[in-house]
N, C-alpha and C positions, 0 to 999 in steps of 0.2 A: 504494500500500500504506500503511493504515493502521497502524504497529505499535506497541504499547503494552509498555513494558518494565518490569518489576516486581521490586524486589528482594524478598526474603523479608521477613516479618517476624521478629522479634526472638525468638533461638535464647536457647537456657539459655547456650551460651557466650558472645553478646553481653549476656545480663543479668553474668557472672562477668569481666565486661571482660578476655576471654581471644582471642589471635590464632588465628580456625580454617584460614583457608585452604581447602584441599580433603581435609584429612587429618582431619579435625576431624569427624565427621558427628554435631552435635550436632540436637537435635529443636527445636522450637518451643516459647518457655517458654509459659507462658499468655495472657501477655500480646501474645506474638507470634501466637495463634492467636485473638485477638478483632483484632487487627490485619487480620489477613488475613477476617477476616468483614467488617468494617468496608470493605475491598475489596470484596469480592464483590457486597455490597449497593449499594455504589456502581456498579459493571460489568455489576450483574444487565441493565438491560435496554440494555446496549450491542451495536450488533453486531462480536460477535467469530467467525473460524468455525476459526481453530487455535490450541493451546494447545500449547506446546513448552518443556519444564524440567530442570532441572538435574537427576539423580538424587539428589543429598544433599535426609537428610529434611528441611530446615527450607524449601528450595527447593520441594519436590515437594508437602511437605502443601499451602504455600500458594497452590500453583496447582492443587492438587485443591479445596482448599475456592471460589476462586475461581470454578474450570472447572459447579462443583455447579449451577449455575441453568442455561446451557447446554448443557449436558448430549454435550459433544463426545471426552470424556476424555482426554488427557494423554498426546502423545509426549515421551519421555525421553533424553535425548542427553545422554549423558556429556561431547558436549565444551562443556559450561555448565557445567561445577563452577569453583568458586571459582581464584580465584588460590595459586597453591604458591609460601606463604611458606619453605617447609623446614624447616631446623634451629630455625626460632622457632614453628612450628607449635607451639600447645599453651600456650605461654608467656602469663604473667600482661602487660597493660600496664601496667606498672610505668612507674618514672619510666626505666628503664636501658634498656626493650626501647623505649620511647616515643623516645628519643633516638637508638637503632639505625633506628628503620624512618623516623622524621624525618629524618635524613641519606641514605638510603637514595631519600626522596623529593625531597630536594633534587637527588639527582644526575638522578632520572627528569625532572625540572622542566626541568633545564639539556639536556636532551637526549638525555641518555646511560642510553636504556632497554633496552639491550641488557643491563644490569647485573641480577644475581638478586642477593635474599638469599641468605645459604650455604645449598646443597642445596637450594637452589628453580629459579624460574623465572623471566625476566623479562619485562617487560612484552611485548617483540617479540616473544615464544615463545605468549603468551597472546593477542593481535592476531592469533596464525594461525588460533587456535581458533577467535575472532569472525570471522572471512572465512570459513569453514566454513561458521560456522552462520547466517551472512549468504546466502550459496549455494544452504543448504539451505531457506531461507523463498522464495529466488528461483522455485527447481524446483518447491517444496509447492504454487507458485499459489495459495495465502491474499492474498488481500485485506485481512484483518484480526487477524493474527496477535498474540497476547498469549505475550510471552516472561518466563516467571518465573526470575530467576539471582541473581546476589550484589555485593555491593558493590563490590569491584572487577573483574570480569568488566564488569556492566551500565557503568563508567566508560568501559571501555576500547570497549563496544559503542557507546557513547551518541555519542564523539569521533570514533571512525571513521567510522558514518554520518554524523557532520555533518562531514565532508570536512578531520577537522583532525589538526596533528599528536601523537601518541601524547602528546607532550612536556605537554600541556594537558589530559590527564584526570584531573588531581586539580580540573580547575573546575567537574566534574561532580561536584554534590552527590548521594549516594543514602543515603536514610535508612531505615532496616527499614520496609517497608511501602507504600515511596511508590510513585508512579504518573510516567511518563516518556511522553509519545506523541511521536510525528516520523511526515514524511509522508514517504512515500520512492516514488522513480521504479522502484528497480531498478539505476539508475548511479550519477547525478549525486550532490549532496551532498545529505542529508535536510535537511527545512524541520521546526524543534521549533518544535512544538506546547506543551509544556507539561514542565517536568524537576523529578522529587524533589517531587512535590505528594503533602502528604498531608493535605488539606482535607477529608477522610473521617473523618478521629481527633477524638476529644474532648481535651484535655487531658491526662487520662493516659496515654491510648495514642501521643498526640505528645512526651511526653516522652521524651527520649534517656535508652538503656541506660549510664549511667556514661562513663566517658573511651572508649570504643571510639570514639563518636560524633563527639566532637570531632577523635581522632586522625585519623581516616579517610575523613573525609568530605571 
């Protein structure tokens, strides 16, 4: 199985360096929807034969726009929505919430991901979701499955398939729009192909949306 992992491109809330999570269902700024063309043109003549995405719209437009040249249309599985940050869902990245979710990631680093932000979720909780939808690519019998999701879901998808632990997916970079492939058996540990490539942007489109970028990536 060849599978190609796609974060969205850049939401109105990542142009307002704003924490969405799964609460958050902001659209695709403008910028984030030549992003995702900028995809598609790239992908058009790849072969792909499933596309499977997040229902939040900054997810879904951009695997509609990508899904357009093949013309397979787009299964929608809620459990690809983003990470539930909770009670900071919404919150500006300031320097105060920047210093919360940095300590926050220190402790996930050291191991200890069973910890949520308040009224969230934690990494472990969100790990089950990716074993799901890991399952459910098993059963679909896609060979070439293109999964559109969000920055930290595609982390935590990216670490599992390469056989490692949770503790390590802040080493997965994903940047609105990039492009991730690994080759996978179905068991063992995925062999990466290629992670967070976005050699499809010009310049402007590869510029980072403000501090979200640095924070989270």
């Amino acid at each position: 199985m060849l599978i190609r992992v796609v974060r969205h491109g850049e939401s109105e809330g990542n142009r307002a360096s704003t924490l969405q999570g799964c609460r958050v269902d902001a659209p695709l700024s403008a910028k984030g929807q030549k992003q995702a063309e900028a995809l598609a043109i790239r992908l058009a003549g790849e072969n792909i034969d499933y596309v499977l995405a997040s229902p939040m719209k900054r997810a879904l437009h951009t695997a509609r726009i990508i899904e357009a040249p093949h013309g397979l249309g787009v299964d929608v599985d809620p459990l690809l929505v983003e990470f539930n940050w909770g009670d900071w869902t919404g919150q500006p990245l300031d320097d105060e919430m920047e210093r919360r979710v940095s300590n926050l990631r220190e402790r996930w680093r050291a191991g200890d991901t069973n910890v949520a932000p308040p009224g969230g979720e934690t990494p472990q909780i969100a790990a089950k979701r990716v074993e799901e939808t890991l399952g459910k690519l098993i059963e679909s019998g896609t060979k070439a499955p293109l999964v559109v999701a969000h920055g930290r879901f595609n982390r935590i998808l990216i670490t599992l398939l390469l056989g490692r632990e949770l503790s390590c997916m802040d080493e997965v970079r994903q940047r609105n729009g990039s492009l991730s492939v690994l080759e996978w058996d179905g068991s063992g540990p995925a062999s990466l192909v290629m992670v967070d490539d976005i050699s499809h942007f010009d310049d402007a489109l590869a510029r980072p949306a403000g501090r979200i970028d640095s924070l989270l990536r």
